[in-house]
C-alpha positions in Angstrom: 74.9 70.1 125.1 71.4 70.8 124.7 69.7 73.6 122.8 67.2 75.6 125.1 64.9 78.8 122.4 63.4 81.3 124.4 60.4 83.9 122.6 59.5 86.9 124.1 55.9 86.6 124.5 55.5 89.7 125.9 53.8 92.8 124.4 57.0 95.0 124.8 60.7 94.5 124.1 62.7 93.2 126.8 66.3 94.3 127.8 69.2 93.4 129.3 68.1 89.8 129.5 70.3 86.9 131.5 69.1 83.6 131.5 70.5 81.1 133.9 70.2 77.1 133.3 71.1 74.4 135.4 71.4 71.1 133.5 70.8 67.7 135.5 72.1 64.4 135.2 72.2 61.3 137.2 74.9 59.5 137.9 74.7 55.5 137.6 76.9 53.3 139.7 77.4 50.1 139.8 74.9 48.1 142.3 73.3 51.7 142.9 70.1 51.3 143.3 67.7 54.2 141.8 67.4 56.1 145.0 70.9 56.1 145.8 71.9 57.2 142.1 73.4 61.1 142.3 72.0 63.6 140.9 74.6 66.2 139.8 74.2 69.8 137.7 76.1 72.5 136.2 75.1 75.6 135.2 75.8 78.4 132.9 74.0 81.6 131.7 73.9 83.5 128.5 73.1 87.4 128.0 71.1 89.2 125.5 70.6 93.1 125.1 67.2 93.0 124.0 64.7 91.1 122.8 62.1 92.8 120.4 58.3 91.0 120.8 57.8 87.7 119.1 61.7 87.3 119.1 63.4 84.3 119.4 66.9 83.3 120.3 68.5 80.0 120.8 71.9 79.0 122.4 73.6 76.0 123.4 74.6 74.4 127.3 77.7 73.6 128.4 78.7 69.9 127.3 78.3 67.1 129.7 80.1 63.7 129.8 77.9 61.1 130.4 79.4 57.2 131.3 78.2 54.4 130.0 79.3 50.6 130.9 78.0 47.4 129.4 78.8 43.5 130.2 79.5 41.1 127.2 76.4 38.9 126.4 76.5 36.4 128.8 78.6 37.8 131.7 76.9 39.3 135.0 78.4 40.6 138.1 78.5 38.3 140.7 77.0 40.8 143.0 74.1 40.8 140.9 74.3 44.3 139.7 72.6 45.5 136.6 74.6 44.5 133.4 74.2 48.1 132.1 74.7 51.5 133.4 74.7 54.5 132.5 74.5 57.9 133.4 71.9 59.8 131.4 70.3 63.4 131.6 67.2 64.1 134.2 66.3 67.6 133.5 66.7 71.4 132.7 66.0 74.4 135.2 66.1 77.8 133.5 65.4 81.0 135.1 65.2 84.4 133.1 65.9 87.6 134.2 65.9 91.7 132.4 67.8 94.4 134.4 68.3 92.0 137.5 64.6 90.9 138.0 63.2 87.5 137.8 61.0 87.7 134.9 60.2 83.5 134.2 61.4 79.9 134.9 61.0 76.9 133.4 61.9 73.3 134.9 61.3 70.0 133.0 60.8 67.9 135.0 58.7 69.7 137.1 59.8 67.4 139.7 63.1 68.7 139.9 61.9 71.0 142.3 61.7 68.5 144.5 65.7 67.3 144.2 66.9 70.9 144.3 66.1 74.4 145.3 67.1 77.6 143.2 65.7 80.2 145.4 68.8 82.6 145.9 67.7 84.1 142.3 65.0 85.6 142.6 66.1 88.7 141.4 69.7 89.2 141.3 72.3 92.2 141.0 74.7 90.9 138.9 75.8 87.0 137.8 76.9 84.7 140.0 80.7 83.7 139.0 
């Protein structure tokens, strides 16, 4: 899980806020090299009536499971495959919305764009189930 703290930097309160996240991992394999490691997400959201100017709020992701797999000192794969992998966590991609319209988004890496596209929530009606 991962703890993402939004602030209304805004000069008004905001209302019926809905943030979306997407969290990103990579999945190691063995004898994967980096390009062919997958990159996989889940998402989730989280709702707030309002939120006054200045305020902040915090809330937690979903969990993820992340694999990892280690050879004894002194053993290797004959293959030649790394001695160590693991999976590990690439990124975050949140979008926020009040009263259906996109109001902000923030992606770390910023190259995550690159992996993925969000563009189906731009503004939105109501939360994708």
């Amino acid at each position: 899980m991962t703890v993402v703290t939004l602030q209304n930097n805004s000069v008004k309160p905001v209302t019926n806020v809905q943030v979306r996240y997407r969290l990103y991992m990579v999945d190691d394999e063995h004898g994967a090299s980096r390009k062919e490691m997958k990159l996989r997400s889940i998402e989730g959201s989280e709702n707030f009536e309002k939120l006054e100017r200045g305020q902040k709020v915090s809330f937690e992701t979903e969990s993820v499971t992340l694999e990892k797999t280690q050879l004894k000192p002194g053993w290797f794969y004959t293959d030649g495959a790394k001695r160590e992998i693991k999976d590990r966590v690439r990124g975050i991609w949140v979008k926020v919305f009040s009263d259906g319209k996109f109001l902000q988004e923030y992606i770390n890496p910023p190259t995550l764009k690159n992996s993925d596209s969000w563009e189906d929530l731009q503004d939105m009606a109501s939360p994708k189930e």
